[in-house]
N, C-alpha and C positions, 0 to 999 in steps of 0.2 A: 435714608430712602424716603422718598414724599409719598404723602397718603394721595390714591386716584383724586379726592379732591382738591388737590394741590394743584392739580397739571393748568391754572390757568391762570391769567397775569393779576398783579393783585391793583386794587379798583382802589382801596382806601389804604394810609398809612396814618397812625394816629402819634399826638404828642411824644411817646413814648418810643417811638421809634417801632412799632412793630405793624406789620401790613397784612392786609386781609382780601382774599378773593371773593368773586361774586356770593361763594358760598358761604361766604363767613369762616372760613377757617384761613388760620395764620400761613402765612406764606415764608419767614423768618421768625418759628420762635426758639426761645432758649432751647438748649440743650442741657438738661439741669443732672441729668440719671442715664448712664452708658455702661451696661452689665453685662460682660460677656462672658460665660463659662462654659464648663461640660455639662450644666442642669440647663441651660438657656440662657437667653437675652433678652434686655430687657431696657427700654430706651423709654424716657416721660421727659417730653416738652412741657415749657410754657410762656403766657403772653397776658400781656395786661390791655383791659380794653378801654376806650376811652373815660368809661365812667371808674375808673382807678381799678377795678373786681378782676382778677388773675382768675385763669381758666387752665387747663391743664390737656396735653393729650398723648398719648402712649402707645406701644408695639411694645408685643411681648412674644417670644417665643418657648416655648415649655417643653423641653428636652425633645427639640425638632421637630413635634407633629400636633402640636395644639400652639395655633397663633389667634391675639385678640389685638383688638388697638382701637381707636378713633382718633379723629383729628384735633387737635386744638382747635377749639373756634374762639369767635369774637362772645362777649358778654353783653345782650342790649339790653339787660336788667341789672337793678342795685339789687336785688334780693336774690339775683343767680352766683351765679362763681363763687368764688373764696376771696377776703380780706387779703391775705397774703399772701407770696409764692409759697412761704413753706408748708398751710394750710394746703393749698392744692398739690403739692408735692407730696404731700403721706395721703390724701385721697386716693391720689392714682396707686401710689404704691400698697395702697390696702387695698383697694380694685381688682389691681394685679396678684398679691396674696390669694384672696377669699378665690380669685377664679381659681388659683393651683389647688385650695382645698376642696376647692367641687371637684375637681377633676379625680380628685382618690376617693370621694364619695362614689363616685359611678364601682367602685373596682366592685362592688355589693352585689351589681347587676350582670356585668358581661365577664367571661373568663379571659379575654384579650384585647388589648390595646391596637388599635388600627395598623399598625407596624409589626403585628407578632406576637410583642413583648409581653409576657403576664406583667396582668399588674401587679403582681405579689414583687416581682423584677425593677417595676417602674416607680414602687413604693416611693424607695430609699432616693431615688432622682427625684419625685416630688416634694419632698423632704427639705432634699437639697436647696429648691430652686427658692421655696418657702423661708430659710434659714437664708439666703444669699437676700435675698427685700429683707427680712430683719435689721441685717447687718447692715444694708444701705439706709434704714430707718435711723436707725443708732448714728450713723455716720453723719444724719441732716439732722440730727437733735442737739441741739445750745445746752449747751449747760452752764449754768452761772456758777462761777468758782468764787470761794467765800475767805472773804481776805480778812483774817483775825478778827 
């Protein structure tokens, strides 16, 4: 699904193959993280912008009633984005983490979650959704195997 700033034709395509609208966000980027369970979903593009710097952008849904995202944009700074895609790939995915853990911070203040639900009930699904980006972390992490 494209972010509202998506909806218009893209203006620039760079070396790299990937293309940018008026607004500066990617029009085609990677699809790198596609999560879907009974804790939520959880989808993180990215694109690399002319000056080589990977930018990163995400949607997340958190057991159907808290959604956050932005769009991938272009990078028109060296000192902005990340070196590499996998650099911007655990950003977004610690982004998306720390926001699940704010969200159980709140349980301190209100007795229900917008849907009903105690949050004492929605705990164990934030938990979840927290442990499912782990495991997506683990899964983009290299590991060098050591041969005798």
């Amino acid at each position: 699904m494209a972010h509202p700033h998506s909806m218009s034709e893209t203006v620039h395509r760079n070396k790299y193959g990937f293309g940018f609208n008026i607004h500066d966000v990617c029009m085609n980027p990677d699809v790198d993280v596609s999560i879907e369970s009974k804790y939520g979903s959880v989808e993180v593009n990215t694109a690399r912008s002319d000056n080589g710097r990977w930018e990163y952008g995400y949607r997340s849904t958190i057991v159907e009633w808290i959604y956050s995202g932005h769009p991938c944009s272009f990078v028109a700074h060296k000192e902005h984005g990340f070196a590499t895609k996998n650099d911007a790939l655990f950003e977004a995915l610690d982004t998306i983490r720390s926001k699940a853990e704010d969200i159980d911070c709140f349980s301190k203040h209100f007795d229900r979650l917008p849907d009903g639900r105690s949050y004492s009930a929605a705990r164990a699904l934030l938990k979840g959704f927290v442990r499912m980006i782990d495991e997506e972390k683990q899964r983009l992490t290299f590991v060098q195997l050591k041969l005798f």
